[in-house]
DONU-907396 format. One record per residue (C-alpha): y, z negated, x; residue number from 1; residue in three letters. Coordinates in steps of 0.1 Angstrom, whole numbers, plus 5000, padded with zeros to 4 digits. Last residue first. Example, Ala and Ser with C-alpha at 12.3 -4.5 7.8 and 13.67 -1.06 7.14 Angstrom:
// residues 2
+------+------+------+------+------+
|    v |    w |    u | resi | resn |
+------+------+------+------+------+
| 4989 | 4929 | 5137 |    2 |  SER |
| 4955 | 4922 | 5123 |    1 |  ALA |
+------+------+------+------+------+
END
This chain:
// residues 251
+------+------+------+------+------+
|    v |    w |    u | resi | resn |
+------+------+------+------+------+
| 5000 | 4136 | 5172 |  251 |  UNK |
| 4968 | 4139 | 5189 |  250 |  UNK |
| 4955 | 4157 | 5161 |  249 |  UNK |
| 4979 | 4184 | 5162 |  248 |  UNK |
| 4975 | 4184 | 5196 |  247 |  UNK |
| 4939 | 4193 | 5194 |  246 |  UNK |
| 4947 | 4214 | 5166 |  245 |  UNK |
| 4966 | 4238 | 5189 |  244 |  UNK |
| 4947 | 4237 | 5222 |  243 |  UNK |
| 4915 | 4247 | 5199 |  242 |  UNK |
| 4936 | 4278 | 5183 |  241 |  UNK |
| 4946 | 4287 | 5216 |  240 |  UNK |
| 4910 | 4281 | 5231 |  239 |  UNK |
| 4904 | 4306 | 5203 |  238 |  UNK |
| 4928 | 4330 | 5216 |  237 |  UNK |
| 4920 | 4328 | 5250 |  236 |  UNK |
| 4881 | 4342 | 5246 |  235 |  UNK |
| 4886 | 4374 | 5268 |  234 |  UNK |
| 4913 | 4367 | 5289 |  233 |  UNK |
| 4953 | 4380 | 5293 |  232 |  UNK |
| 4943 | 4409 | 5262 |  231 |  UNK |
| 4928 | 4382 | 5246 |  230 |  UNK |
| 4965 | 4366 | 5236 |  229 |  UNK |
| 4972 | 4403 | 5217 |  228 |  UNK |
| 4938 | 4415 | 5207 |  227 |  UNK |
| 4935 | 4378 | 5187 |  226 |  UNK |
| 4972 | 4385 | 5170 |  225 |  UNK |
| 4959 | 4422 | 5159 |  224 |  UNK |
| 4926 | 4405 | 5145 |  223 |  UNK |
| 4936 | 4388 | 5127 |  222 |  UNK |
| 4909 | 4354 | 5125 |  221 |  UNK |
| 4915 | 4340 | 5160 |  220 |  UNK |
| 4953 | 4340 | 5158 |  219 |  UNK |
| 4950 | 4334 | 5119 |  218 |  UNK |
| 4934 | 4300 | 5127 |  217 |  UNK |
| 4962 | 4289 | 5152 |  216 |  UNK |
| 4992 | 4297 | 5129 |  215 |  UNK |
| 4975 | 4276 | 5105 |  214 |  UNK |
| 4975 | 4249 | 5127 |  213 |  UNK |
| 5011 | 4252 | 5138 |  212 |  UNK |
| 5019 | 4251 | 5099 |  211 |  UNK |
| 5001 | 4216 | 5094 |  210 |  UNK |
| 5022 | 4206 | 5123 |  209 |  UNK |
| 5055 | 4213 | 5117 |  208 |  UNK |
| 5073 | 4246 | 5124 |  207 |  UNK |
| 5110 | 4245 | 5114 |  206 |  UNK |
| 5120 | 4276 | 5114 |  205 |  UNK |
| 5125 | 4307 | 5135 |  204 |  UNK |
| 5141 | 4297 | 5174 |  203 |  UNK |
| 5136 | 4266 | 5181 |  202 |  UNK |
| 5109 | 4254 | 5157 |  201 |  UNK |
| 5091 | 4285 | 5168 |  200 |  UNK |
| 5093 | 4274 | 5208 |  199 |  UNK |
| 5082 | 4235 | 5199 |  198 |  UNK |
| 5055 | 4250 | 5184 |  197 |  UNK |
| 5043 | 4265 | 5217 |  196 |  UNK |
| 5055 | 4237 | 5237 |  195 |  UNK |
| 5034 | 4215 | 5217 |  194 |  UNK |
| 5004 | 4239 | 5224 |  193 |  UNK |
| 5011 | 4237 | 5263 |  192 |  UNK |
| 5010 | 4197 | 5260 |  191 |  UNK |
| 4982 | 4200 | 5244 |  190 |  UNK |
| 4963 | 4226 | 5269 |  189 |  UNK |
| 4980 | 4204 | 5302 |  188 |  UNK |
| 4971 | 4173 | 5284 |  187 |  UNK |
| 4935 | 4187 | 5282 |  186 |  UNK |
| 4917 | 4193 | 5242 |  185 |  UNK |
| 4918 | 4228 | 5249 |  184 |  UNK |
| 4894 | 4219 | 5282 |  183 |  UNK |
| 4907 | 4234 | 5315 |  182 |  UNK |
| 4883 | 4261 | 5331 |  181 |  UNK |
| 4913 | 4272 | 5355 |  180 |  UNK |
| 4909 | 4303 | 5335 |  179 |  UNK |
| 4926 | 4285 | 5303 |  178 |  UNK |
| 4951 | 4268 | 5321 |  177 |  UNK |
| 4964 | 4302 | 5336 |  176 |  UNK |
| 4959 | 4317 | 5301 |  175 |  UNK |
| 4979 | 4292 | 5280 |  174 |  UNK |
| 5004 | 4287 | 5308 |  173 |  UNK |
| 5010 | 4327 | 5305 |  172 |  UNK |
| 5013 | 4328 | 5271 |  171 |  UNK |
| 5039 | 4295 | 5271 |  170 |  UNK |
| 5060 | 4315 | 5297 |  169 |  UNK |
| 5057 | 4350 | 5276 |  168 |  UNK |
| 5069 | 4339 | 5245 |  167 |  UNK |
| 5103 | 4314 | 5268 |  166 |  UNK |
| 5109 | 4352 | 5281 |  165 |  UNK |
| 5107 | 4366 | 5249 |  164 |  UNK |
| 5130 | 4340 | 5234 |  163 |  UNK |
| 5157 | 4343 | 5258 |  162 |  UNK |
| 5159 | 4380 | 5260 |  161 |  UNK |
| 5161 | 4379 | 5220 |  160 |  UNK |
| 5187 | 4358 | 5223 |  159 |  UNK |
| 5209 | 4379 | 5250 |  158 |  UNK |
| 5200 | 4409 | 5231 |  157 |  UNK |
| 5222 | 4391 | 5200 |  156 |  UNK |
| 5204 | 4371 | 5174 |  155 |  UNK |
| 5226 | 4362 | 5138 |  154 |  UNK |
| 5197 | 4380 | 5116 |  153 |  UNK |
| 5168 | 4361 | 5135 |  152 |  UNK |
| 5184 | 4332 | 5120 |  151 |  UNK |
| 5186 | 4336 | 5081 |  150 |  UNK |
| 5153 | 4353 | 5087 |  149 |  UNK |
| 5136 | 4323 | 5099 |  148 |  UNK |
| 5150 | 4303 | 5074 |  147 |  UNK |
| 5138 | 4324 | 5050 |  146 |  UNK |
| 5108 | 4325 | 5062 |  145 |  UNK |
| 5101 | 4286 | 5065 |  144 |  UNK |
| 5117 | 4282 | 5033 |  143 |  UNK |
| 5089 | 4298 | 5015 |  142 |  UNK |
| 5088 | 4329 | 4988 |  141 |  UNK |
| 5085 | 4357 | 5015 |  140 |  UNK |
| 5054 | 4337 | 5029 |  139 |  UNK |
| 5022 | 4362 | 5026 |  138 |  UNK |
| 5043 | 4392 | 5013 |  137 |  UNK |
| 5076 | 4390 | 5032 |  136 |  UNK |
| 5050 | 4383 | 5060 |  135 |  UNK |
| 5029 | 4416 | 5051 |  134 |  UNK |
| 5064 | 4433 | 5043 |  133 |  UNK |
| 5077 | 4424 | 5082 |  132 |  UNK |
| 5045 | 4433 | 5103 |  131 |  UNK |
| 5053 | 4467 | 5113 |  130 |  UNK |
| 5087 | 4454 | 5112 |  129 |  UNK |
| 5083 | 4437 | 5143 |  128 |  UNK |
| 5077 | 4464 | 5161 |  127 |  UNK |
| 5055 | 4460 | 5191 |  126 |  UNK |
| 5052 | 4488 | 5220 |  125 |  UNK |
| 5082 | 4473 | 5242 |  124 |  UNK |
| 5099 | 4444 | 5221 |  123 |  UNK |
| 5130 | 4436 | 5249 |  122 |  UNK |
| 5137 | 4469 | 5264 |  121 |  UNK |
| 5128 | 4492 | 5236 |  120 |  UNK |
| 5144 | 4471 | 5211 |  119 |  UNK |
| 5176 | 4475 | 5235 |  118 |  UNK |
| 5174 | 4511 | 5233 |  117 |  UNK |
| 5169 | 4515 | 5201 |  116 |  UNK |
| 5201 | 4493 | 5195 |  115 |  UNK |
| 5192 | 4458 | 5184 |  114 |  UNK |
| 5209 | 4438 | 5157 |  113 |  UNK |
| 5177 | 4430 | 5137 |  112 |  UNK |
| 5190 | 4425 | 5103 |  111 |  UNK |
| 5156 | 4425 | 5087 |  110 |  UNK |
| 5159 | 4455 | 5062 |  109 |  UNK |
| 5177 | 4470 | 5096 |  108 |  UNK |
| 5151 | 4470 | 5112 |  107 |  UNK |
| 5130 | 4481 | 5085 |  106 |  UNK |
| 5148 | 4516 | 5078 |  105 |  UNK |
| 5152 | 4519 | 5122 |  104 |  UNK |
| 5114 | 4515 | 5117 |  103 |  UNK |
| 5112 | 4540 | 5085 |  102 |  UNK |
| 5133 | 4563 | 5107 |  101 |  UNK |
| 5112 | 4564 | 5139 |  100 |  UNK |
| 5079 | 4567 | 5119 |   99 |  UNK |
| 5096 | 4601 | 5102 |   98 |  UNK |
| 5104 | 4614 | 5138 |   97 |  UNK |
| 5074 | 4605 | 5145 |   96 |  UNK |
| 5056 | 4625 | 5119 |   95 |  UNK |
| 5081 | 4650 | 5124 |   94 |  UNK |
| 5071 | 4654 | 5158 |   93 |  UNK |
| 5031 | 4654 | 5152 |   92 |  UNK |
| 5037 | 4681 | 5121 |   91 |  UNK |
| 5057 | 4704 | 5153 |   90 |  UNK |
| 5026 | 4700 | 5174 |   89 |  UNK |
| 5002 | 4711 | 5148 |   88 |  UNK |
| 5026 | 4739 | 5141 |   87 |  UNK |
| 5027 | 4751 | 5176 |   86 |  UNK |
| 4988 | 4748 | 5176 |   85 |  UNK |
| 4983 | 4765 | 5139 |   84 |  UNK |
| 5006 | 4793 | 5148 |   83 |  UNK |
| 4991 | 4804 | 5182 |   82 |  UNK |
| 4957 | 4797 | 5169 |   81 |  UNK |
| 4967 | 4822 | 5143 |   80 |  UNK |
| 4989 | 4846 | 5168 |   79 |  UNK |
| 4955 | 4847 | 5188 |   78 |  UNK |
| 4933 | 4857 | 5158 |   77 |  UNK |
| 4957 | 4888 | 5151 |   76 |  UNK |
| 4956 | 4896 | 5187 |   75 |  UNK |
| 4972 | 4886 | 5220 |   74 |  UNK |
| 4972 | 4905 | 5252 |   73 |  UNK |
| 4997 | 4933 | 5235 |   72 |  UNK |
| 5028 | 4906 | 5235 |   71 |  UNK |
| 5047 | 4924 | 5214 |   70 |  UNK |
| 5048 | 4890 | 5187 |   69 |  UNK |
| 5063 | 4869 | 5213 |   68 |  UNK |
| 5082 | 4889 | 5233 |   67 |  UNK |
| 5101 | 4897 | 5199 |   66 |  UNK |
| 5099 | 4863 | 5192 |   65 |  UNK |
| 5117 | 4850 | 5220 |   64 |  UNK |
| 5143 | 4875 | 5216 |   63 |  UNK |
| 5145 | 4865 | 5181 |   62 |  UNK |
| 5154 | 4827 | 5191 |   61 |  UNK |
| 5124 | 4802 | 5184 |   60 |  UNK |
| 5125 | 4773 | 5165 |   59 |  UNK |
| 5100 | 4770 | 5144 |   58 |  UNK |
| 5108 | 4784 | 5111 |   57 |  UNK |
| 5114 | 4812 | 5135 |   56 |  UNK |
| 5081 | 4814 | 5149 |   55 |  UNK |
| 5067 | 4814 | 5108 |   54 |  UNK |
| 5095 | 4841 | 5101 |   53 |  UNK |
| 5083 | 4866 | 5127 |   52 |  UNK |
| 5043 | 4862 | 5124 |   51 |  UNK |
| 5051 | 4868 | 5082 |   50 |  UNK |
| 5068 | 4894 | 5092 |   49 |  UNK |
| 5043 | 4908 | 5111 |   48 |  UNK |
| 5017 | 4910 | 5090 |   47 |  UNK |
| 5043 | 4930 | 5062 |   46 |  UNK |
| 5039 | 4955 | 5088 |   45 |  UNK |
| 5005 | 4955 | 5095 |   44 |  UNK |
| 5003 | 4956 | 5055 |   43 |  UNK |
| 5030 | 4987 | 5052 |   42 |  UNK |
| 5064 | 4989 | 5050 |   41 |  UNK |
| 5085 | 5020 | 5030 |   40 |  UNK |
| 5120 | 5029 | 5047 |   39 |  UNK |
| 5142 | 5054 | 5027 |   38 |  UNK |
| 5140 | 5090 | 5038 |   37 |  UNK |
| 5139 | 5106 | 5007 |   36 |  UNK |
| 5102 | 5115 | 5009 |   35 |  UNK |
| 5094 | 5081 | 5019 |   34 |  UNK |
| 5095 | 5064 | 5052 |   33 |  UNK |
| 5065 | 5049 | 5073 |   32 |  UNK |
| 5058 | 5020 | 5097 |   31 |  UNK |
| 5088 | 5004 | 5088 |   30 |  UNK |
| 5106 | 4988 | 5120 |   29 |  UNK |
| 5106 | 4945 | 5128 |   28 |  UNK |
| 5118 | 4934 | 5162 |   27 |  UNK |
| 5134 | 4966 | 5173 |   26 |  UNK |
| 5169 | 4951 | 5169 |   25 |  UNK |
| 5180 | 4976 | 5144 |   24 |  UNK |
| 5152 | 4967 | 5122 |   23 |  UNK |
| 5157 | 4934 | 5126 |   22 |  UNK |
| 5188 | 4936 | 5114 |   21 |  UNK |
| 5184 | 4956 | 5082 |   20 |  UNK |
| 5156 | 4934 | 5071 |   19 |  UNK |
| 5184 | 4906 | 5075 |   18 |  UNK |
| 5209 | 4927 | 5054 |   17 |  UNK |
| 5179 | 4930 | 5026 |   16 |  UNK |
| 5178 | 4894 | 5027 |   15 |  UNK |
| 5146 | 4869 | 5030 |   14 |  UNK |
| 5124 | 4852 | 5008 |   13 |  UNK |
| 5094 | 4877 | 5020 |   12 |  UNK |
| 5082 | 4884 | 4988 |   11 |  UNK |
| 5121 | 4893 | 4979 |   10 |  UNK |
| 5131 | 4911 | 5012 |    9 |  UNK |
| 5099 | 4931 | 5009 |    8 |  UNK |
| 5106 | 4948 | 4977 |    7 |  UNK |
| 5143 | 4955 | 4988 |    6 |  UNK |
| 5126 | 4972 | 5017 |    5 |  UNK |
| 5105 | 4992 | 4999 |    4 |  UNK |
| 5065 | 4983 | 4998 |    3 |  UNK |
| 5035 | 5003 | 5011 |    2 |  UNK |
| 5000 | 5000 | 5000 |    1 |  UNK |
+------+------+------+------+------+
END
């Protein structure tokens, strides 16, 4: 079959004027003309334009198409897995592209007063609002979490430095006490627990004891908070757990 340019313009979604053009470019020329002289496309032609507007929906210039869609070593399976890669990496940018706004979205839900780069610095990998409608969820109607986000909202980088450096000093006492082959029930484990709820009291809410405890069982039973301490040792978040209620008992 063979369609007229206007007829081609419409299936195609495109203009007559931009048919035009890419016809005088060399990048897209009827195969045939009718009796009158008028322009009349074919199927390899119509094939082409559909390889022309997919590399433009992509990006790419129409000199960088042109070489594209000449290029003689590559055939009509070759532009597909040609298509379906660049597309496949194009879906994986606006997938984080999309991540990347539903965190700055969250971020700002929890009045974190970071910029990107400064989340970067201090949180790494971890987003805290990945975790921020479970815990609205689980404790949203407590005082504890509101407190804590009544705080957290009033942090500057300088806070936040503060308070991941004090994080990592309790982690690493845990673990260095743990290796030594220390007992959780130790001073050293206890007194290392108490600093750990001493920490949240600080800087979220008020963390008494019964709460600490808690906080120790869901360290071994989530598994994303068990991953996290026993990435320093295999095993550290139960003695974590153990070093908590030990101290909770002790007080």
């Amino acid at each position: 079959m063979s369609y007229s340019v206007g007829k081609v313009a419409q299936m195609a979604g495109v203009s007559v004027k931009t048919m035009h053009h890419y016809d005088e470019i060399g990048l897209l020329s009827a195969t045939g003309r009718s009796g009158a002289g008028y322009r009349k496309y074919e199927d390899s032609d119509i094939e082409r334009l559909q390889r022309i507007l997919f590399y433009r929906e992509l990006g790419f210039n129409l000199r960088e198409i042109k070489t594209i869609v000449d290029d003689p070593d590559v055939d009509s399976t070759g532009h597909l897995k040609s298509q379906r890669r660049l597309l496949t990496e194009r879906i994986e940018r606006l997938r984080k592209m999309v991540a990347a706004i539903d965190n700055e979205m969250e971020a700002d839900k929890m009045d974190i007063k970071l910029t990107p780069e400064e989340r970067l610095e201090i949180f790494g990998d971890f987003l805290p609002e990945d975790y921020e409608e479970e815990a609205k969820q689980r404790w949203g109607n407590t005082d504890a979490y509101k407190e804590s986000q009544r705080r957290v909202s009033e942090y500057t980088k300088d806070d936040w430095l503060a308070i991941k450096a004090e994080q990592e000093e309790v982690e690493t006492n845990f673990a260095a006490l743990f290796r030594s082959g220390a007992a959780p029930d130790s001073e050293g484990a206890m007194d290392t627990a108490e600093a750990h709820r001493n920490h949240i009291t600080r800087w979220f809410y008020e963390c008494g004891y019964e709460i600490h405890t808690g906080l120790g069982d869901m360290y071994v039973a989530d598994e994303r908070f068990r991953a996290n301490y026993d990435k320093y040792a295999p095993g550290l978040s139960e003695f974590i757990k153990d070093a908590i209620h030990a101290n909770a008992k002790r007080r």
